[in-house]
C-alpha positions as CSV (number, residue, x, y, z in Angstrom):
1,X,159.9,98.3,169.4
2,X,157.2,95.7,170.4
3,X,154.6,98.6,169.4
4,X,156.1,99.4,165.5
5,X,156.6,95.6,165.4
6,X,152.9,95.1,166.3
7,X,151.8,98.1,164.0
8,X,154.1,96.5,160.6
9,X,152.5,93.1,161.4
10,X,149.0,94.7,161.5
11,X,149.7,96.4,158.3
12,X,151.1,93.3,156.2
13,X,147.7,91.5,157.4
14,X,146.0,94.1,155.6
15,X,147.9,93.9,152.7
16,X,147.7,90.6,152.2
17,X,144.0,91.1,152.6
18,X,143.5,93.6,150.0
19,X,145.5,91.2,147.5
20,X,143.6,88.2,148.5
21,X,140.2,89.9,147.7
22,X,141.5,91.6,144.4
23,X,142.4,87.7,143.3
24,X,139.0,87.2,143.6
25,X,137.3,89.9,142.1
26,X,139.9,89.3,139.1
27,X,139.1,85.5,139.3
28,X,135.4,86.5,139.4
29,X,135.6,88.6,136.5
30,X,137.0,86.3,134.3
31,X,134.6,83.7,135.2
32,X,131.7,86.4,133.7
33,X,133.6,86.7,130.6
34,X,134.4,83.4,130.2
35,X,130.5,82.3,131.1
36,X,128.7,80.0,129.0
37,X,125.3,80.0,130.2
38,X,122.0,81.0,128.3
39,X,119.3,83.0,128.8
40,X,116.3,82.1,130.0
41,X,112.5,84.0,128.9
42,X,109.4,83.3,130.7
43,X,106.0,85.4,130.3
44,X,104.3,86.8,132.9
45,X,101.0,88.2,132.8
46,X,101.1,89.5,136.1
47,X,102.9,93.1,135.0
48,X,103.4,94.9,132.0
49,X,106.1,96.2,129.7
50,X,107.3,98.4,127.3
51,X,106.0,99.7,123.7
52,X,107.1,96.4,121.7
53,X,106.1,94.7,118.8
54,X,107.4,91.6,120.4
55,X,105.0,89.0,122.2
56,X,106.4,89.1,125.2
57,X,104.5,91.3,128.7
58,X,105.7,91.3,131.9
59,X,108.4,90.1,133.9
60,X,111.7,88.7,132.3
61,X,114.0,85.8,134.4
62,X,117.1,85.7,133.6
63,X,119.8,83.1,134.4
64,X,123.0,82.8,133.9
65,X,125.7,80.1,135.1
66,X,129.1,80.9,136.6
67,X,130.8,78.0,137.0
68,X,128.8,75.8,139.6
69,X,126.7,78.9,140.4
70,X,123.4,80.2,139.3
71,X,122.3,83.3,139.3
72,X,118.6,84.8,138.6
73,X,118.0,88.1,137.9
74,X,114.5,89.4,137.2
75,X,113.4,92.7,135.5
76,X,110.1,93.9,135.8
77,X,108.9,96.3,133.5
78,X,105.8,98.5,132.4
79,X,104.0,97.7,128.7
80,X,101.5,99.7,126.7
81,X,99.3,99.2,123.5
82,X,100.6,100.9,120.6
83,X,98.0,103.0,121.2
84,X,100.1,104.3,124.2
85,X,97.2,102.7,126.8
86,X,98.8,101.2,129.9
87,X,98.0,96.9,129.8
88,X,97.7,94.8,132.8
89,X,96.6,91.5,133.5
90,X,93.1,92.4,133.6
91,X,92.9,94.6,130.6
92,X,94.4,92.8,127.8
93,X,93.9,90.5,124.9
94,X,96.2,88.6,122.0
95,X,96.0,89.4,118.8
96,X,95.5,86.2,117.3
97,X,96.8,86.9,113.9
98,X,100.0,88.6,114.6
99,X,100.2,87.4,118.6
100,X,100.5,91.1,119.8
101,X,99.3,92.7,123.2
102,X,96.7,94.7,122.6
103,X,94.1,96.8,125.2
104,X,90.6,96.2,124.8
105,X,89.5,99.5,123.0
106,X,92.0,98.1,119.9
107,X,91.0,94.6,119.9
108,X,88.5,93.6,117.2
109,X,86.2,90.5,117.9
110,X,85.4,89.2,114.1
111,X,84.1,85.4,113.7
112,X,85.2,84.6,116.7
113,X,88.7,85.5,116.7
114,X,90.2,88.0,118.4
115,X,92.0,90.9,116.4
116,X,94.4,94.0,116.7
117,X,93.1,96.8,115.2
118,X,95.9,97.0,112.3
119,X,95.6,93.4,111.6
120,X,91.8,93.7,111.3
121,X,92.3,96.7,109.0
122,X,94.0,94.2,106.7
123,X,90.6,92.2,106.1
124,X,88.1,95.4,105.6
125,X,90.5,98.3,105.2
126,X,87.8,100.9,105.2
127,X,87.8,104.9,106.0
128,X,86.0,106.8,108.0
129,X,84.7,108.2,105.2
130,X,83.7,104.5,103.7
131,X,82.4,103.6,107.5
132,X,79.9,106.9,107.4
133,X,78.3,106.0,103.9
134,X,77.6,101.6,105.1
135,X,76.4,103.7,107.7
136,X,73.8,105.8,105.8
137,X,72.9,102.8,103.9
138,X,71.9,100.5,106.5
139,X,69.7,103.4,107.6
140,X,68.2,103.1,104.3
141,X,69.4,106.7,103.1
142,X,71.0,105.5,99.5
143,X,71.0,109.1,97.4
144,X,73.9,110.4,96.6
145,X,72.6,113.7,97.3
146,X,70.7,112.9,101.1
147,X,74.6,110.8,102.2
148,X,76.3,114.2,101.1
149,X,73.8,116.5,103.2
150,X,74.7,114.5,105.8
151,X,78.0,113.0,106.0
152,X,79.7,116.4,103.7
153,X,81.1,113.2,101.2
154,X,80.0,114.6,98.3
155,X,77.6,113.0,95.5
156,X,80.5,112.0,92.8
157,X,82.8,111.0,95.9
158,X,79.8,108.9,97.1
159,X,78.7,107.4,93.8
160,X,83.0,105.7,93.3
161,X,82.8,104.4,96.7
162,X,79.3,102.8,95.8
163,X,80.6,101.7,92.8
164,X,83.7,99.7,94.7
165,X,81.5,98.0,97.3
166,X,79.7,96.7,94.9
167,X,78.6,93.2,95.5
168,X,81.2,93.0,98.4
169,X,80.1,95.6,100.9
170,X,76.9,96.6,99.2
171,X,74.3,95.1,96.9
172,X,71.5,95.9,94.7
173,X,70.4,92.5,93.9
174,X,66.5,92.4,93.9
175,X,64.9,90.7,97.0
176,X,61.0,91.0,95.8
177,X,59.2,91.7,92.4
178,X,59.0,95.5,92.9
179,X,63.0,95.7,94.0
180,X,62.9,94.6,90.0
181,X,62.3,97.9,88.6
182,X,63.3,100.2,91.9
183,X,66.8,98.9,92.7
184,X,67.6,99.7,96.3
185,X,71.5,99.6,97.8
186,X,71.7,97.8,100.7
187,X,74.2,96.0,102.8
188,X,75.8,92.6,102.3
189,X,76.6,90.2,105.0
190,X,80.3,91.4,104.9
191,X,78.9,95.1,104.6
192,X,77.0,94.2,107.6
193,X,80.1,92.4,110.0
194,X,82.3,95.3,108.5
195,X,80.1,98.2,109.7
196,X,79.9,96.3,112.8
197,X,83.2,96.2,113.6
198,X,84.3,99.9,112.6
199,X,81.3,100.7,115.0
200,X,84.2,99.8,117.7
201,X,86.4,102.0,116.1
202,X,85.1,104.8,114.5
203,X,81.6,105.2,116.8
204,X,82.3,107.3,119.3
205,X,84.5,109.8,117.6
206,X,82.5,113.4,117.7
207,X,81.7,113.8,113.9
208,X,80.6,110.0,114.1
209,X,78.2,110.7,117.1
210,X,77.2,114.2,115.1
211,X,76.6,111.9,111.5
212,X,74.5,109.1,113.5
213,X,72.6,112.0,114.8
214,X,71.8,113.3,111.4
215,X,70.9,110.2,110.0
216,X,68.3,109.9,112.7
217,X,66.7,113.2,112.7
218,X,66.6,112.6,108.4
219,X,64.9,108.7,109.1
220,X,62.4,110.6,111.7
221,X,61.4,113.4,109.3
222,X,61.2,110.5,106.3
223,X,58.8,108.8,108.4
224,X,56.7,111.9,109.6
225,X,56.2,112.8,106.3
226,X,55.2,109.4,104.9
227,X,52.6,109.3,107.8
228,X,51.5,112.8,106.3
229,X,51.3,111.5,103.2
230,X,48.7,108.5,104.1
231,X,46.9,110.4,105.9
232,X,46.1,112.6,103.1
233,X,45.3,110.0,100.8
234,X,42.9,108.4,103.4
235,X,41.1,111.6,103.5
């Protein structure tokens, strides 16, 4: 008898512990529902977080009271450019137009601000196609006919894009007395910080390399010729 009485006695401890620690998971549980505490957001540059348009990189603290209690809870996640490059702390600006992350290769430095490539594209939204002809008439090359053998744009194509950066992206103003009767295209100031910064984004794509390439070979066999040319008349 002493043995059952000590094995019932054993088992109503347990009981009672088992109800004593579901009154606390129930009382704990209500407290969570019933919380009032707010959330707290901090930046942290030292990690990096998911494709967002929000301002926000790196690690997120939480806190949230329950009742006298505090309790912290910290998510650390990975972000990229829209671009899909990986940032980190070393490799990332702000846009200071819109506020976004952005990685280096889509970041725009104009005036002394710092871009996003879409935000930038809002002040000089130019083409490839528009970045290719600024680029054959900084090189000088302002026939429709040469910018078509070498960019593929062809003459009409180049003559309406002409015709709507006029006076903003390219001029024709006369600089010296025989500019007066031989008008020459060339670039504005604006032409000059646009092409400049489309270098950064169109410059190293392949038919940009192959069209900078063509434009030199046609400036090189301009000025061989033009050597030709005096030498002749020297003769």
């Amino acid at each position: 008898m002493s043995f059952d009485r000590k094995k019932s006695t054993r088992r109503g401890r347990i009981v009672n512990e088992i109800q004593r620690l579901k009154e606390r998971i129930r009382i704990l549980e209500s407290r969570l529902e019933n919380e009032q505490g707010t959330d707290l957001t901090f930046e942290d540059l030292n990690v990096a977080g998911p494709i967002t348009l929000e301002p926000v990189i790196g690690r997120v603290k939480r806190e949230y009271q329950i009742g006298e209690r505090i309790v912290q809870r910290r998510i650390n996640e990975v972000l990229f450019c829209r671009c899909g490059r990986r940032l980190d702390q070393n490799h990332v600006l702000r846009c200071q137009k819109c506020s976004q992350l952005v990685c280096e290769d889509c970041a725009i430095l104009y005036h002394g601000r710092v871009y996003c490539l879409w935000c930038f594209k809002r002040i000089h939204d130019l083409t490839k196609t528009d970045y290719k002809i600024l680029l054959c008439i900084a090189s000088g090359i302002t026939n429709a006919n040469d910018i078509f053998r070498i960019t593929g744009v062809i003459p009409e194509t180049v003559r309406r894009k002409l015709y709507g950066f006029r006076d903003l992206y390219v001029t024709s103003k006369a600089s010296c007395l025989r500019e007066l009767f031989f008008r020459v295209p060339r670039l504005t100031d604006a032409g000059a910080d646009a092409l400049a910064a489309y270098e950064r984004i169109y410059g190293n794509d392949y038919d940009s390399i192959f069209v900078k390439r063509l434009i030199k070979e046609y400036v090189k066999a301009n000025e061989i010729e033009r050597l030709r040319r005096t030498l002749i008349k020297g003769r």
